[in-house]
C-alpha positions in Angstrom: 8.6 -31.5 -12.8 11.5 -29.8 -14.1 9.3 -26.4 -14.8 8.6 -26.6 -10.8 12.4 -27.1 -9.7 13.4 -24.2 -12.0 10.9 -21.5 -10.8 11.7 -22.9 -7.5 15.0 -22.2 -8.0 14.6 -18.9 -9.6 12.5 -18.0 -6.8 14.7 -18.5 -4.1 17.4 -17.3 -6.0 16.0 -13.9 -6.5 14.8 -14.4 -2.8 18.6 -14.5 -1.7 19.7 -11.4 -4.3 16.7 -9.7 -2.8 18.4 -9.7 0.7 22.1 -9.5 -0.2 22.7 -7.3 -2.9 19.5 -5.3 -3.7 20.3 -3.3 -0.3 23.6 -2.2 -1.9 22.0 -0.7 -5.4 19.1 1.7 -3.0 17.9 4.8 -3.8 17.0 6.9 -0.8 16.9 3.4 0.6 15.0 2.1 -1.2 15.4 -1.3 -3.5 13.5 -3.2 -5.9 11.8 -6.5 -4.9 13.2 -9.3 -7.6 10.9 -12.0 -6.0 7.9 -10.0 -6.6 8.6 -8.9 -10.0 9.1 -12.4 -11.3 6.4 -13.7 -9.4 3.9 -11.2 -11.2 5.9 -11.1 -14.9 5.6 -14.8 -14.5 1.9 -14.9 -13.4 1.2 -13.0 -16.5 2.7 -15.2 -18.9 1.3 -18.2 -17.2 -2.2 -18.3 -15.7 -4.4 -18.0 -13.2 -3.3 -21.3 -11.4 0.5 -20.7 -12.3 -0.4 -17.4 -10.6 -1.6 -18.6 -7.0 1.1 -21.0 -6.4 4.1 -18.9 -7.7 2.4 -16.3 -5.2 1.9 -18.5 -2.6 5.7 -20.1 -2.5 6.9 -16.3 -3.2 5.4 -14.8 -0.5 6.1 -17.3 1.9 9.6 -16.9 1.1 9.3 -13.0 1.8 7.5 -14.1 4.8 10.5 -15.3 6.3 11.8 -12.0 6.6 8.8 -10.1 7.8 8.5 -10.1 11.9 6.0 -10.4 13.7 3.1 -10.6 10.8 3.7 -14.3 9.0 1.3 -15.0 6.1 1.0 -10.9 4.9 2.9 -11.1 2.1 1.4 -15.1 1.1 -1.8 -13.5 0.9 -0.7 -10.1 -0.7 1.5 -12.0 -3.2 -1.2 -14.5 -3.9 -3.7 -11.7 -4.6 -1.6 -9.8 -6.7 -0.1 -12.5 -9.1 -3.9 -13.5 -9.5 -5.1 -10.3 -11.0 -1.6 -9.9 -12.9 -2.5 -13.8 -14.5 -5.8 -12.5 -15.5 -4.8 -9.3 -16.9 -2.1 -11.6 -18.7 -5.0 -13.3 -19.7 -6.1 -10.4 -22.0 -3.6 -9.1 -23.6 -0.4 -10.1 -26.4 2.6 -11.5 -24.0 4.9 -10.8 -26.4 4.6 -7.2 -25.8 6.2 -6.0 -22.7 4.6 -2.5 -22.6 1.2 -3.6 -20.2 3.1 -6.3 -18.0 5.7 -3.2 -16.8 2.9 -1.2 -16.1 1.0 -4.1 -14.6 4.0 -4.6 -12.3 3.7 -0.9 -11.2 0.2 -0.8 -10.6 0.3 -4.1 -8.5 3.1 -3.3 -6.8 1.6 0.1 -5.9 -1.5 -1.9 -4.6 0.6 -4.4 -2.6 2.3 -1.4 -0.8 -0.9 0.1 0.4 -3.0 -3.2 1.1 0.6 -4.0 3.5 0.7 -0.4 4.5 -3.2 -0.7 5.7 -2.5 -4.6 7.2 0.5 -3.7 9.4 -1.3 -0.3 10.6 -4.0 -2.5 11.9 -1.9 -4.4 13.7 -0.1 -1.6 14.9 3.4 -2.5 13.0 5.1 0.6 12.0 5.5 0.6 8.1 7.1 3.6 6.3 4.8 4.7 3.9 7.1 6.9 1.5 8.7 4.4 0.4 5.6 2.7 -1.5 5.5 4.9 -4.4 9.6 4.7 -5.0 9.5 1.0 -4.7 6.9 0.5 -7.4 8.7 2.6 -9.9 11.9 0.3 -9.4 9.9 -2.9 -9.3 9.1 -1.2 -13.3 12.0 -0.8 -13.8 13.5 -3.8 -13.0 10.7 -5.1 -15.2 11.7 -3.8 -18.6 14.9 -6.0 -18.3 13.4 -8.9 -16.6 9.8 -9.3 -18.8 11.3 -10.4 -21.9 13.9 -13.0 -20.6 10.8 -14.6 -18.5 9.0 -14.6 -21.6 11.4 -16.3 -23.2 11.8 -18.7 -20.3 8.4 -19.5 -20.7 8.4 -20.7 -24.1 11.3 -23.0 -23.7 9.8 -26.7 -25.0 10.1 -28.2 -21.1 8.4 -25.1 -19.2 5.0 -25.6 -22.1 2.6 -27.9 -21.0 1.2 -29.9 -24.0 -1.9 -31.7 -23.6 -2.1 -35.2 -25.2 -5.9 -36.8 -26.2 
């Protein structure tokens, strides 16, 4: 219970730096998404079911923000924590090297999969700004990886199974 009201908070914490100071650190205008970053650092460390539901609440939380095309990012999020659990699922966690890259890659991906959703339905989307926001979603990364990691091995976030 306490794991759940943590990354809840976390989440909605980096939810509410997302909208109020990330605008002020752009580059070319654009900023780093926080939400999405821990969503997939954490994904990694954690699993494939840890994955959908921290990419489910995530994304509904970015939903909020998103008008006129509710349930994108849910779906988006969802799919890419998924993939970042099971790639999480194959390497040493402990290194930070393949979960930055993972969280470039992904966030790359999530940028053209929204680009291609909101062009169907006919939502103007600025497409330059895909590749710029992946490379700060890496960068923001390589600082936030390790603390998550660390997080994540705390003795109440580790579920121990009892027979």
């Amino acid at each position: 219970m306490k794991k759940m009201i943590i990354v809840g908070f976390l989440s909605i914490l980096f939810l509410i730096l997302d909208n109020t100071l990330m605008p002020f650190l752009n580059i070319k205008g654009v900023y780093p998404s926080l939400l999405l970053v821990f969503a997939m650092c954490y994904s990694i460390i954690n699993g494939s079911w840890s994955g959908i539901a921290i990419g489910i609440f995530s994304g509904a939380l970015q939903d909020v923000y998103l008008i006129g095309a509710f349930g994108i990012n849910m779906l988006l999020n969802m799919l890419m924590c998924l993939i970042a659990s099971k790639i999480g699922e194959a390497i040493f966690k402990d290194k930070s090297s393949i979960p930055i890259i993972t969280c470039f890659v992904l966030s790359l991906l999530k940028g053209v999969l929204m680009f291609v959703i909101l062009y169907i339905l006919k939502i103007h989307f600025n497409v330059k700004i895909i590749f710029l926001n992946s490379i700060y979603n890496a960068v923001v990364a390589v600082f936030m990886y390790k603390r998550i990691y660390k997080l994540c091995q705390r003795k109440f976030m580790v579920k121990n199974w009892k027979f």
